[in-house]
DODRENMAR-627835 format. One record per residue: x, y, z of N, C-alpha, C, CB in turn; residue in three letters. Coordinates in steps of 0.001 Angstrom, whole numbers, plus 500000, padded with zeros to 6 digits. Glycine has a CB too. Layout:
# residues N
XYZXYZXYZXYZAla
...
This chain:
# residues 387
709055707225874644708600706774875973709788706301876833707557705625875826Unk
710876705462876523711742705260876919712905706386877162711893704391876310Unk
713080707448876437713580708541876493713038708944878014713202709404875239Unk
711657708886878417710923710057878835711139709007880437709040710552877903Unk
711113707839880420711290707107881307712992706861881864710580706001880810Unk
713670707387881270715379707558881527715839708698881764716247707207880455Unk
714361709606881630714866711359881927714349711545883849713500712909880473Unk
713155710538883750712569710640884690713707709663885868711015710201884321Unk
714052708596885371714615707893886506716306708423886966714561706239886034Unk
716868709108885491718086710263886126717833711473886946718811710942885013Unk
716587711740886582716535712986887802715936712257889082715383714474887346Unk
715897711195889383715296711128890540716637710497891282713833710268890522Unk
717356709697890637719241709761890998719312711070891599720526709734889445Unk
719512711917890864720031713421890945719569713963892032719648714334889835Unk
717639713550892155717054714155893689717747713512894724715407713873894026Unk
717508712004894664718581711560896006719591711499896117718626710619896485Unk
720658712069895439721405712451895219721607713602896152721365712477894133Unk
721439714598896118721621715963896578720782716054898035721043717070895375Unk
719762715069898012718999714894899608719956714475900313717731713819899849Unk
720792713665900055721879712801900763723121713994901276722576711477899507Unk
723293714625900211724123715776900575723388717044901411724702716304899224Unk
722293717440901152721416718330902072721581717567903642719605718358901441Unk
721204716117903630721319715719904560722753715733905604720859714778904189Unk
723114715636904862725193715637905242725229717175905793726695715464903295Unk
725402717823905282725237719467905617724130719190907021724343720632903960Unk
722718719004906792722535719574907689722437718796908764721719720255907503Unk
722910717575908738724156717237909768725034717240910765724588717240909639Unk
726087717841909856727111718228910403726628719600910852728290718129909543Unk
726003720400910283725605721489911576724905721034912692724707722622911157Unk
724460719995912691723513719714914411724575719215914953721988718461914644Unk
725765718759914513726872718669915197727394719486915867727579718399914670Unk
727938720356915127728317721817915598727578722498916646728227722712914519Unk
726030722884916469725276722786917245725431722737918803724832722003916813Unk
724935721107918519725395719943919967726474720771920656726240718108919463Unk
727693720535919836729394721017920519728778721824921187730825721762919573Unk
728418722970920730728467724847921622727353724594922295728229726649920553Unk
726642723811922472725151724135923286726104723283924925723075722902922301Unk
726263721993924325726186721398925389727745720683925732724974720465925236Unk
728802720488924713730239720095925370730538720687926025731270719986924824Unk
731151720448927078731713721641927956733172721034928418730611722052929417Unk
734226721176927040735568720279927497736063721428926618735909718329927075Unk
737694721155927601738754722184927162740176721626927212738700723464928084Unk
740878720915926170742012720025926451741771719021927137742978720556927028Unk
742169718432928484742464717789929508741124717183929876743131718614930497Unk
740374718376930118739455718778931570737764718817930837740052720808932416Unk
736865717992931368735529717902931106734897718949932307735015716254931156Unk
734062720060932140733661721085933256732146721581933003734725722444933237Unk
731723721830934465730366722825934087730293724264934640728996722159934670Unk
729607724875933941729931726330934392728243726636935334730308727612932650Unk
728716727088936790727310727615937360727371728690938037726627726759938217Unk
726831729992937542726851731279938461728270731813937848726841730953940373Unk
728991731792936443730266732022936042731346731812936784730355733070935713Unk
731222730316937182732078729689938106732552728356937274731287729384939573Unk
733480727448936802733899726415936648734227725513937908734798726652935902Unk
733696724178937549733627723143938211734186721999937351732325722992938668Unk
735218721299937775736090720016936976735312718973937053737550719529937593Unk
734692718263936213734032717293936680734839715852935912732393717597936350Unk
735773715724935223736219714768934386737125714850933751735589714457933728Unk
738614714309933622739719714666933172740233713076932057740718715145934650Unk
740684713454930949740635712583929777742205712854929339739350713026928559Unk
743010713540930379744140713494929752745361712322929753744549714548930134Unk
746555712329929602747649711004929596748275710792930885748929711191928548Unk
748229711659931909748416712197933031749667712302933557747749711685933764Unk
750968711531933782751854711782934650751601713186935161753129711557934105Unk
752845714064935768753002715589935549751689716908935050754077715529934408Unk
750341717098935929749394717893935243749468719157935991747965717277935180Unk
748944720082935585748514721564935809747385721815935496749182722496935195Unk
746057721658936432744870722424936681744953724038935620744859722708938547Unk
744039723958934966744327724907934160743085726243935113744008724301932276Unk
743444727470935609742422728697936588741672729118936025742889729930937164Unk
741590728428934130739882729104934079739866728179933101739334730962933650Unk
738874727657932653738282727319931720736794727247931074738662726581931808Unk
736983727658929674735823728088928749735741729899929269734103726958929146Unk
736665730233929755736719731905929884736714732313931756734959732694928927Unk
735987731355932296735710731019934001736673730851934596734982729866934432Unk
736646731534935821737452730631936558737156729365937596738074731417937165Unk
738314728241937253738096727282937818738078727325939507738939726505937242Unk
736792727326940622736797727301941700736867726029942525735975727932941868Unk
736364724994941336736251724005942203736597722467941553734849724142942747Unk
737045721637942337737721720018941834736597719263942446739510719419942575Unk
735061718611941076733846718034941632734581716847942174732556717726940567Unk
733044716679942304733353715010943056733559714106941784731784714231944134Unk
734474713184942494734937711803941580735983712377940241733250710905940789Unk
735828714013940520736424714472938679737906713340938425737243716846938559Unk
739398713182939517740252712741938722740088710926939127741771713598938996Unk
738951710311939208739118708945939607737902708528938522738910708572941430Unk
739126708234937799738767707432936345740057707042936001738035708352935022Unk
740295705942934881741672705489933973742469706572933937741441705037932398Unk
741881707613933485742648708659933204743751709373934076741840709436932926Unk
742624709476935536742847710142936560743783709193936989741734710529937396Unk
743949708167937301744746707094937827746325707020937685744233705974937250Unk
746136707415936257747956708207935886748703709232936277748183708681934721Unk
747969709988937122748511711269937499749643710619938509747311712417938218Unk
750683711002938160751905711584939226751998712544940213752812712041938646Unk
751366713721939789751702715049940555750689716256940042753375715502940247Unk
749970716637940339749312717555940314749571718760941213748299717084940413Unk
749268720228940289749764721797940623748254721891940064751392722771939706Unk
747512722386941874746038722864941889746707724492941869744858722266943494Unk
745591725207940837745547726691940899745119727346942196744655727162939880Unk
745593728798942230745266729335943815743316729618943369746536731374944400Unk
743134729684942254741472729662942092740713728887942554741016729549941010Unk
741181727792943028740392726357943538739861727090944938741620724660943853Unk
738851726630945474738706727035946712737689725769947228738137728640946788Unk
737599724824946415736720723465947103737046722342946383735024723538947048Unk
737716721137947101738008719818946495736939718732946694739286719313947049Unk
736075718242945757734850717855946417735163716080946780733383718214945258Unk
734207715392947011734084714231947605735147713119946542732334713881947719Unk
736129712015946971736781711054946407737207711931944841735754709579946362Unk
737428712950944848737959713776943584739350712758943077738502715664944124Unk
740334712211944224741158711779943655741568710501944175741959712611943561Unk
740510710035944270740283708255945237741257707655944160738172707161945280Unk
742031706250944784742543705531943750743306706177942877741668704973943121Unk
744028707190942849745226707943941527746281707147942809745387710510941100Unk
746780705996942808747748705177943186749193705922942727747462703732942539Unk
749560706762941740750453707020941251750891708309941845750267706903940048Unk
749750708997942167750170710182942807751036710463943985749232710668943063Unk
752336710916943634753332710935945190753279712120945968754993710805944964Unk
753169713313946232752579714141946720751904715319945895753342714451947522Unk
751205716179946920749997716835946719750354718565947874748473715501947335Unk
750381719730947233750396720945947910748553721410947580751818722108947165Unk
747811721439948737746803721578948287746984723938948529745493720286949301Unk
746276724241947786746464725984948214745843726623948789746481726846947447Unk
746451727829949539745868728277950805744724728995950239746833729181951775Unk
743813728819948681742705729225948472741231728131948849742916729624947094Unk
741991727364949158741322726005949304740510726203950891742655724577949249Unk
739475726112951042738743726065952467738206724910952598737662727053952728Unk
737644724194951926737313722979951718737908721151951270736708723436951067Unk
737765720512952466738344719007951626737508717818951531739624718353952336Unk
736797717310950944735655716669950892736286715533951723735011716386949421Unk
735249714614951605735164713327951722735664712124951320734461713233951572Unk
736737711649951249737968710295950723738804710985949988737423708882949668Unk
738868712352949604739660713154948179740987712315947652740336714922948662Unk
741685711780949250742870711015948604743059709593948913744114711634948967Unk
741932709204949203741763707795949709742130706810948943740549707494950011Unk
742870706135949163743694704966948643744838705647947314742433703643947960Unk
745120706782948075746322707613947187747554706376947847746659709854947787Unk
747739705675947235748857704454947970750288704699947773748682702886947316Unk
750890705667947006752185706354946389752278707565947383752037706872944624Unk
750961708464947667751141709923947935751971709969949843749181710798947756Unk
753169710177950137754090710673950929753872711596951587754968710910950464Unk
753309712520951093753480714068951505752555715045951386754420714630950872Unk
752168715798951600750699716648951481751212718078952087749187715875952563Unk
750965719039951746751110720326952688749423720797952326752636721698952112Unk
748751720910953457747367721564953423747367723559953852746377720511954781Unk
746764723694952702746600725462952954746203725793954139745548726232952079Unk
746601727351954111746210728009955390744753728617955551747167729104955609Unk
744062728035954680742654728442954474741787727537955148742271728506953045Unk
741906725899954736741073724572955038740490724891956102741793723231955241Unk
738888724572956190738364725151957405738250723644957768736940726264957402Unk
737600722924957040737190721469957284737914720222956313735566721446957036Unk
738106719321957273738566718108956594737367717017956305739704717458957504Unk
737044716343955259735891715550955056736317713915955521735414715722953394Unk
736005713721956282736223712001956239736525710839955568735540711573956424Unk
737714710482956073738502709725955363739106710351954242737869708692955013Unk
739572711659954220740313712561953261741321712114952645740762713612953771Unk
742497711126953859743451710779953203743863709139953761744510711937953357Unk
742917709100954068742930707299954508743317706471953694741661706618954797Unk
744348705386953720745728704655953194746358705160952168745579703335952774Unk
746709706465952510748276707129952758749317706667953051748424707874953564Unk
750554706705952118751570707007953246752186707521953785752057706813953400Unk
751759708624954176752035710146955168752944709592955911750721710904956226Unk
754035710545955980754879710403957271755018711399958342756121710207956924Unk
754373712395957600753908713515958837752910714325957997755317714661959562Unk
752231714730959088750896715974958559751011717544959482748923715149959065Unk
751221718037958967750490719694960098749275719808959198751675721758960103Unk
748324720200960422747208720619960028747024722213960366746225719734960613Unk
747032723241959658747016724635960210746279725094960457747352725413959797Unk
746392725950961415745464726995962029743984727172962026745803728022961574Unk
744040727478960492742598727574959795741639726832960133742580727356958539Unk
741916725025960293740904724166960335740398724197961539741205722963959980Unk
739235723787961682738288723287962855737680722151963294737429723791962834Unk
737252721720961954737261720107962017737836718917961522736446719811961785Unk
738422718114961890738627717109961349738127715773961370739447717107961483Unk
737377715893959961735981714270959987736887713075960260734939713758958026Unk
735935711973960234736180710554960683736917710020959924735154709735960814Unk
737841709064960496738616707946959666739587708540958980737797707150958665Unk
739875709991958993740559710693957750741823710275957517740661712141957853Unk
743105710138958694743774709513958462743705707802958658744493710151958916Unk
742962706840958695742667705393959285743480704886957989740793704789959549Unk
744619704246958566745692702919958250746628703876957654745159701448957070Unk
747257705486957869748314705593957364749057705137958154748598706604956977Unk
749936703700957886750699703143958893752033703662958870750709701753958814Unk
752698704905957955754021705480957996754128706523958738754492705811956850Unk
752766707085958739752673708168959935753572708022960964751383708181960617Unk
754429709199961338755043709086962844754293710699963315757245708977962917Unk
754574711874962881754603712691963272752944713242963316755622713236962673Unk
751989714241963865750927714838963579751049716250964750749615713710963700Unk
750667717332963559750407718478964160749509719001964210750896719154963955Unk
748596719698965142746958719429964872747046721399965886745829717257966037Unk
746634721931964728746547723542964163745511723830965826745402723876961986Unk
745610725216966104745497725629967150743534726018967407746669726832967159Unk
742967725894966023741358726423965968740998725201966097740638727252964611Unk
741444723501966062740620722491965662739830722328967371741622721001964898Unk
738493722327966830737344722584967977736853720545967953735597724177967202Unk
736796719757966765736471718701966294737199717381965808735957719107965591Unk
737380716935966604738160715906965956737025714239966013739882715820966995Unk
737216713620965105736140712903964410736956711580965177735945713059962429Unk
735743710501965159736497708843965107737290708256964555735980708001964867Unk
738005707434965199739005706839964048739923707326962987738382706236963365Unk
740153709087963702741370709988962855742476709415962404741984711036963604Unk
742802708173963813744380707993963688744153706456964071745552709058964847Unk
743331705683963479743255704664963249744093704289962710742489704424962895Unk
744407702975963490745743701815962681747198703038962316744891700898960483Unk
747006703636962883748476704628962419749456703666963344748507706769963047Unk
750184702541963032751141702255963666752632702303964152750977701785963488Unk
752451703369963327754326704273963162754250705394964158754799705262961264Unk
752839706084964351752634707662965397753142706855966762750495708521965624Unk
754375708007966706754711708687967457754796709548968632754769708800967113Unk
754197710564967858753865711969968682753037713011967952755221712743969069Unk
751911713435968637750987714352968869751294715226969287750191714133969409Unk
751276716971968329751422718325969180750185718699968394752979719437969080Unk
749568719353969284748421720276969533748967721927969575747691719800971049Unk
748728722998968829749269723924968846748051725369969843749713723994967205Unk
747053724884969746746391725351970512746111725382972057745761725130970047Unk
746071727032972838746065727206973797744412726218974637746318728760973716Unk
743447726180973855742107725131974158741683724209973514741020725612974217Unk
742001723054974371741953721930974035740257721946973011742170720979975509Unk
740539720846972224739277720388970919738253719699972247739992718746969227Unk
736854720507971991736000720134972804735186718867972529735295721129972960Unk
734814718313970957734610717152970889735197716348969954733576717061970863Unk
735450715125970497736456714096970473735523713234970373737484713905971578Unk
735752712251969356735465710794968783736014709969970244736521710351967063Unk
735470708816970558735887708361971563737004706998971359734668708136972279Unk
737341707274969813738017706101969446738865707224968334736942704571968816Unk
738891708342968305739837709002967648741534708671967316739712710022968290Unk
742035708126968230743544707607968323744087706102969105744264708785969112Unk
744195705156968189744280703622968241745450703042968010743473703018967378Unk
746250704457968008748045704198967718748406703499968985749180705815967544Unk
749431703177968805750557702343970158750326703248971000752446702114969990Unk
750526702472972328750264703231973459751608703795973630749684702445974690Unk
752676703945972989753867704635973298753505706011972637755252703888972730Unk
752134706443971933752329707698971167752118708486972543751195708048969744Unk
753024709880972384752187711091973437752086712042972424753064711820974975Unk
751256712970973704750866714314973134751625715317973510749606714702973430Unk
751264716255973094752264717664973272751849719114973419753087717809972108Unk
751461720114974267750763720997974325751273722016974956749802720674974693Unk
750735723567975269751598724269975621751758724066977009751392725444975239Unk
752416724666977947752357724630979577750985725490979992753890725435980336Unk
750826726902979266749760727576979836748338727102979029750084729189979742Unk
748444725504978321747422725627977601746349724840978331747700725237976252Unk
744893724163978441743982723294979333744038722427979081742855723374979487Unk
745245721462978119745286720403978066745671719541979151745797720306977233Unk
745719718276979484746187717858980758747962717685980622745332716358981170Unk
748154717566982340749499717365982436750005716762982080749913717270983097Unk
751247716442981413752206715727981203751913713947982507753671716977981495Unk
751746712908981315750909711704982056750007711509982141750897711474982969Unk
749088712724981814747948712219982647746816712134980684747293713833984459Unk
745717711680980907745252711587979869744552712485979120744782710828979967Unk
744515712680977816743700713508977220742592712319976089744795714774976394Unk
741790712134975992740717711096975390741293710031975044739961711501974221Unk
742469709414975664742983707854975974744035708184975330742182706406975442Unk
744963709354974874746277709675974462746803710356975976746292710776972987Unk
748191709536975934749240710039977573749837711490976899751095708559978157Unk
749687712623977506750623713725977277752053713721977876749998714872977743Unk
752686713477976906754460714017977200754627715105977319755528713829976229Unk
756034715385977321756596716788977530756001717997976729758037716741977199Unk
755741719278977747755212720208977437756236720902976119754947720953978743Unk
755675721865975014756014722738973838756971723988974627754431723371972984Unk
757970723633974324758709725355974776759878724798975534757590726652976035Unk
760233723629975383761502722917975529762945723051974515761035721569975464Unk
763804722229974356764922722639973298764032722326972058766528721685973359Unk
764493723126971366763582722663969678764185721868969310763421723618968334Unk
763470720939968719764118720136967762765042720649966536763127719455967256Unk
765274720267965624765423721071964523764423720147963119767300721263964268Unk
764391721039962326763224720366961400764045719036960282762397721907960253Unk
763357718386959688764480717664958638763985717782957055764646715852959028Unk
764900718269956073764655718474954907764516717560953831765339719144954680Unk
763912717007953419763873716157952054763043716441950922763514714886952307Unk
762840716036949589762044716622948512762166715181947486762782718286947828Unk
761376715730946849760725714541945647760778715587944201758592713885946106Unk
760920714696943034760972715654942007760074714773941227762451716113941371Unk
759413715131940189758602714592938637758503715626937752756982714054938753Unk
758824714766936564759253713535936501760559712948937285759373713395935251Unk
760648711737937347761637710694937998763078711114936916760921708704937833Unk
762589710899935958763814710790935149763631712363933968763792708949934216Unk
764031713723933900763564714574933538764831714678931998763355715687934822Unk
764037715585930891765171715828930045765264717249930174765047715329928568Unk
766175717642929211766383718962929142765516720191928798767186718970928472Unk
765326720878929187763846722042928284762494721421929480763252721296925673Unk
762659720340930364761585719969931071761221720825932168761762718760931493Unk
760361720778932173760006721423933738759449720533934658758949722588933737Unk
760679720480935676760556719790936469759776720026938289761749719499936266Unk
758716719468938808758273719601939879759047719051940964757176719213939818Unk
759208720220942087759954719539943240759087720078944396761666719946943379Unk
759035718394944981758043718728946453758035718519947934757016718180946367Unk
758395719384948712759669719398950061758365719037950801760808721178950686Unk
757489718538951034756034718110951899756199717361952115754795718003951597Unk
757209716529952210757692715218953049758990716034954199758542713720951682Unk
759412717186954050760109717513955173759138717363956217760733718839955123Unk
759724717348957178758895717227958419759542718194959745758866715527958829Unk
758796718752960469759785719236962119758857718639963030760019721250962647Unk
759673717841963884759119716767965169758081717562965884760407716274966419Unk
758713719085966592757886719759967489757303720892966957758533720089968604Unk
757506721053965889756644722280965409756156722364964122757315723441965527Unk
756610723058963201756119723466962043757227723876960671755290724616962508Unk
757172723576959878758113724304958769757312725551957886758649723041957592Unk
758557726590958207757764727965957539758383728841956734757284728885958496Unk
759343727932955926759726728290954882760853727441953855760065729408955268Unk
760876727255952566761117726531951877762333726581951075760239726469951399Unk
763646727037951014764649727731949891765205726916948958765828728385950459Unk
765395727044947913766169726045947042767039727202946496765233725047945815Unk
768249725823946148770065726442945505770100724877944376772072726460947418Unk
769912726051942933769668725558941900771077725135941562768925726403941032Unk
771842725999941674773181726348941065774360725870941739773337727749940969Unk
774036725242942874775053724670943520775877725513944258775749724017942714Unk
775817726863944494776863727906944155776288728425945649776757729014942489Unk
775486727553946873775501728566948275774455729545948257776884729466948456Unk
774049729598947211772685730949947035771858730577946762772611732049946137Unk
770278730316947629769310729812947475768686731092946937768826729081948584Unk
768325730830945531767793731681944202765904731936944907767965730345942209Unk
765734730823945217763686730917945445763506730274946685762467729863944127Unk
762987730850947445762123730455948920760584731062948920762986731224950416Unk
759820730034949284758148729772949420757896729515950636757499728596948628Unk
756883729916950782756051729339952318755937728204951982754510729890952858Unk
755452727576950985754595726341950642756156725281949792752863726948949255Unk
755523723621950245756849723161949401756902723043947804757205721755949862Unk
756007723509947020756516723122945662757395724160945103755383722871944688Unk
757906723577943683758764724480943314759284723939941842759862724662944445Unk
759544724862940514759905724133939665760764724988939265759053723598938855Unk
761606723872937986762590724549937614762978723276936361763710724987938963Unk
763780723584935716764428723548934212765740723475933845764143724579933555Unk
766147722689933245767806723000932578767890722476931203769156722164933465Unk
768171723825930887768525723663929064769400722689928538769238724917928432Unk
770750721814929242771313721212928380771289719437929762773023722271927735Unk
771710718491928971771758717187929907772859717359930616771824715772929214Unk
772803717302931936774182717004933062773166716677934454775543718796933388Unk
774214716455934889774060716228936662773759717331937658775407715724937269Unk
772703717826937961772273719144938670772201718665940501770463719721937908Unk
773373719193941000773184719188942420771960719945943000774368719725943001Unk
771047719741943312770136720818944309769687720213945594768702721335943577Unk
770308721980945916769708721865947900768589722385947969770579722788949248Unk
768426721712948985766900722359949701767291722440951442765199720972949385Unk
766711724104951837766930724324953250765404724114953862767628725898953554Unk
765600724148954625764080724157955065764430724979956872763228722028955069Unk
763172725583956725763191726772958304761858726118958962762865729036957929Unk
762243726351960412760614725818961134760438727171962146760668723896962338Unk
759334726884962561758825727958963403759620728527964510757692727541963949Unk
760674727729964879761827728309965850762687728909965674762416727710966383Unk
763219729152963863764273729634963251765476728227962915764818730891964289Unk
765158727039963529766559726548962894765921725864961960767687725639963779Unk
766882725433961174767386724810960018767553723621959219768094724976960082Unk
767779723352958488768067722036957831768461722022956277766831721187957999Unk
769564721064956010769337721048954033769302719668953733770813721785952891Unk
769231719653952451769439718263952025769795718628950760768250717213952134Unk
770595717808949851771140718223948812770952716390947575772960718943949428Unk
770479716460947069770155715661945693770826715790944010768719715992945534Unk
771513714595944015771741715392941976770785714773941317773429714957940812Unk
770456715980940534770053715433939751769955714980938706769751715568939797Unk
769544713832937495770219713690936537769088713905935323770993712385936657Unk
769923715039934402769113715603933244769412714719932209769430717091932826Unk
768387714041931201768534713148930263768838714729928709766781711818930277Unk
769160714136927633769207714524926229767709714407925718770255713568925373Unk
767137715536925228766210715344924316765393716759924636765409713862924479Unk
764044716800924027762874717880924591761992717140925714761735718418923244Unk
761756718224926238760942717505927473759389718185927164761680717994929314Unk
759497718829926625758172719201926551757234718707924915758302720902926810Unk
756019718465925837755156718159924349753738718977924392754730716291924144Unk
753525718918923014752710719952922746750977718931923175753085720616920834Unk
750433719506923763749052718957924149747700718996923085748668719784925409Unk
747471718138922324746660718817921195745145718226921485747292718388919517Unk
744566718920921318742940719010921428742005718053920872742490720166920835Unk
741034717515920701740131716944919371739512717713918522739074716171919685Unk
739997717089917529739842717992916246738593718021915773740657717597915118Unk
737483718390916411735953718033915794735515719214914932734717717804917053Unk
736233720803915079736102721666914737736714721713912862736631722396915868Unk
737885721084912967738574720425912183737957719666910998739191719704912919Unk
737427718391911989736644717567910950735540717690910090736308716756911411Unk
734475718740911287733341719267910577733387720258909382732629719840911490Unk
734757720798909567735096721829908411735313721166906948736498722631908807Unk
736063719782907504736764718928905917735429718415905598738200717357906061Unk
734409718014906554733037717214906127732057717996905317732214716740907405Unk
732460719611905432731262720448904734731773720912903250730840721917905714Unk
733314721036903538734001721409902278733747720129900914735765721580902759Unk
733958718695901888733667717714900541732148717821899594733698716067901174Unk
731114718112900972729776718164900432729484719135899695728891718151901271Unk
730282720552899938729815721785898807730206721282897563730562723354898981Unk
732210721169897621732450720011896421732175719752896090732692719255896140Unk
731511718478896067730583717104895240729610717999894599729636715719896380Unk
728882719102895770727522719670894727727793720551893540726459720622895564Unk
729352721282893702729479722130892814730402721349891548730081723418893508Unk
730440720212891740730514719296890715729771718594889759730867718669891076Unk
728385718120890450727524718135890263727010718583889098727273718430891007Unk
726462720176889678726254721143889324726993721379887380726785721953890618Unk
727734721262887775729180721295886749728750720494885107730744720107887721Unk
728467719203885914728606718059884706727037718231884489729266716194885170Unk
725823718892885024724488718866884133724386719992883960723198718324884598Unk
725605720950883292725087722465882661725928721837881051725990724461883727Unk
């Protein structure tokens, strides 16, 4: 009886035993599961896919220095959601390189990234939501694509822009968008803008000067659109319907008419990392050049010191690399819409070491593999010691 009562209470060990492991197994497959049904993360970047389109909705990476990756989960990436880089995460970014796949930056996407010093948004881009760089408190410089149809309000409100062109493309520009960039001096406002919103150029206490590149004047105007010093003027063509030189355009005085001596443009650039090593790839971003009366329309850099600008872009970014640590002189020319000129020349200083690191993933694919291998284990051990 006792025999029969010690046979009975080891196999019922043995049953819960192996339930526990059935259970484990089937488990870790509803894990697996879960992952493919419903994660939708790839390195960096949390995304949803709609109509075989990617949308960024959440970024978990270490950030300084990032690169928007143009497709992810097989898609291509069209669009930067709302709020995606304003989180902890997002907050670290230095410098971001948006893909030419982007074609919509949605609402406060990059509110609060304080760290970020400038931004080339791409001429695939038609869209700029609503605060995207609002309280970007580092970001200098911006070059906006030749696509942007619309600016969303308060896009880049407390900035510290020191000049903006707005091109061609756009038509509207919402409310408040620039309100308190107080470094602002310069603004160029693209020849289609039909809209200009309230409080554009709020608290801008550094503006300067206003050129308008369009032959017809923007038909509606915020009635509090520009709150800069009354020393700012405007600037327009001679044959265009803006008013004369003095006289007012929606409480801004127009100065001297466009088609006078050109100015010439002025060249400067930013690099990240700050402090780069060797094997790094380094970002350089000329969107703080500026030209007083017109436009900059083209970009050259002289890597080599050597008088020969190796790469010229429409747009200011630009990267580049050096295999061993030294002191790298680089110029930058910059061209504006009149043909003249400008350089500026920077060394730079390459540290000893690798600059690059390898980005590694979460290993859940990983883990679930070591979690199923122990459980077959154990059973075929099991198994083992009651034959």
């Amino acid at each position: 009886m006792l025999y029969l009562f010690g046979e009975v209470e080891s196999n019922m060990k043995k049953m819960k035993f192996e339930l526990f492991v059935c259970m484990l197994l089937i488990g870790t497959c509803f894990v697996v599961t879960f992952d493919i049904v419903s994660a939708e993360q790839e390195g960096d970047y949390n995304y949803t896919i709609n109509n075989g389109e990617a949308t960024i909705t959440g970024y978990i990476g270490a950030g300084d220095v990032i690169t928007i990756p143009s497709t992810l989960g097989g898609y291509p990436t069209v669009e930067i959601g709302d709020y995606a880089f304003h989180s902890i995460n997002g907050h670290l970014i230095t410098f971001v390189n948006i893909p030419s796949s982007v074609t919509s930056i949605g609402d406060y996407a990059f509110q609060y990234c304080k760290k970020l010093t400038f931004v080339t948004i791409p001429n695939s881009v038609t869209s700029i939501g609503e605060g995207v760089f609002v309280h970007c408190t580092s970001m200098a410089s911006v070059t906006i694509g030749s696509s942007v149809i619309t600016i969303g309000d308060r896009a880049f409100s407390y900035c510290p822009l020191s000049s903006v062109y707005i091109p061609d493309s756009v038509t509207t520009i919402g409310n408040y968008t620039f309100q308190y960039c107080q470094f602002l001096t310069y603004v160029t406002i693209g020849s289609n803008v039909t809209t200009i919103g309230d409080f554009v150029l709020d608290n801008c206490n550094s503006l300067t000067s206003i050129t308008f590149r369009g032959l017809i004047a923007p038909t509606t105007v915020g009635s509090h659109w520009n709150t800069g010093p009354i020393e700012v003027r405007g600037h327009a063509y001679a044959d265009s319907n803006f008013p004369a030189p003095g006289e007012k355009f929606y409480g801004l005085t127009m100065g001297m008419v466009i088609g006078g001596e050109n100015k010439p443009p002025v060249a400067d650039f930013t690099w990240m990392p700050s402090n780069p090593k060797a094997n790094q790839t380094i970002t350089f971003g000329a969107a703080i050049s500026k030209d007083p009366d017109g436009y900059i329309i083209l970009y050259e850099w002289d890597w080599n010191n050597d008088g020969v600008y190796e790469e010229s872009y429409t747009a200011s970014p630009a990267t580049h690399s050096w295999i061993q640590a030294d002191n790298y002189p680089v110029t930058l020319q910059v061209t504006d819409n009149d043909g003249a000129t400008n350089t500026k020349k920077i060394t730079i200083s390459v540290n000893s070491g690798n600059g690059d690191t390898d980005n590694k993933g979460t290993p859940g694919f990983e883990l679930v593999f070591v979690i199923c291998a122990i459980a077959i284990s154990i059973l075929v051990w099991k198994k083992k010691r009651n034959i």
